[in-house]
C-alpha positions as CSV (number, residue, x, y, z in Angstrom):
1,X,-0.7,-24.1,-6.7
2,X,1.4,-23.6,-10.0
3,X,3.2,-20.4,-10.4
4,X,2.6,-19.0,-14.2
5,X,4.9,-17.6,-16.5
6,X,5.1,-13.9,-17.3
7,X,5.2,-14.7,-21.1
8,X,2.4,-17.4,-20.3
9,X,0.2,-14.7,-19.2
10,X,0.8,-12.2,-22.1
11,X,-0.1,-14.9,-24.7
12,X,-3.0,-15.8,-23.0
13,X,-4.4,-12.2,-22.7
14,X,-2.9,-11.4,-26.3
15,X,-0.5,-8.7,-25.0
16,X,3.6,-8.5,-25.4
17,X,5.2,-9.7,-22.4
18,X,6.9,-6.1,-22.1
19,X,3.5,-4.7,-21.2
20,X,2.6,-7.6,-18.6
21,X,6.0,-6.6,-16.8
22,X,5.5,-2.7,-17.1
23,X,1.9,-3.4,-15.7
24,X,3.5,-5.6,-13.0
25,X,5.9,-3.2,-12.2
26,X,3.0,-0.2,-12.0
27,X,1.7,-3.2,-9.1
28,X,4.8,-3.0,-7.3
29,X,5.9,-6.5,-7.9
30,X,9.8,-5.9,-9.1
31,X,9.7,-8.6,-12.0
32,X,12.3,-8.3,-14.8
33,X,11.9,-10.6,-17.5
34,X,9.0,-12.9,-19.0
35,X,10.2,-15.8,-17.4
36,X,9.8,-14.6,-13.8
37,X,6.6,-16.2,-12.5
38,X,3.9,-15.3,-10.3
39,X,1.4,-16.7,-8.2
40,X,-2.5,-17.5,-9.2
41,X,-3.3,-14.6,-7.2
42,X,-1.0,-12.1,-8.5
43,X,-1.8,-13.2,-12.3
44,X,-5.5,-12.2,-12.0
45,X,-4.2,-9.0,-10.8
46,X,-2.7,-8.1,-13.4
């Protein structure tokens, strides 16, 4: 499967893409900016 963008997922869930990292982060996941991406999986996570 596609990987999906940091910033992808903020826009979709109408958050800024500081917040989806933070919350990422709080998960244990290490990303850094909002073009890291992310697995299916780890997107509905978040």
């Amino acid at each position: 499967m596609a990987k999906i963008r940091i910033h992808e997922i903020a826009k979709e869930l109408g958050y800024d893409s500081k917040e989806i990292i933070e919350k990422a982060n709080e998960l244990g996941l290490g990303i850094k900016t909002a073009s890291n991406a992310v697995e299916p999986e780890i997107a509905a996570a978040i």
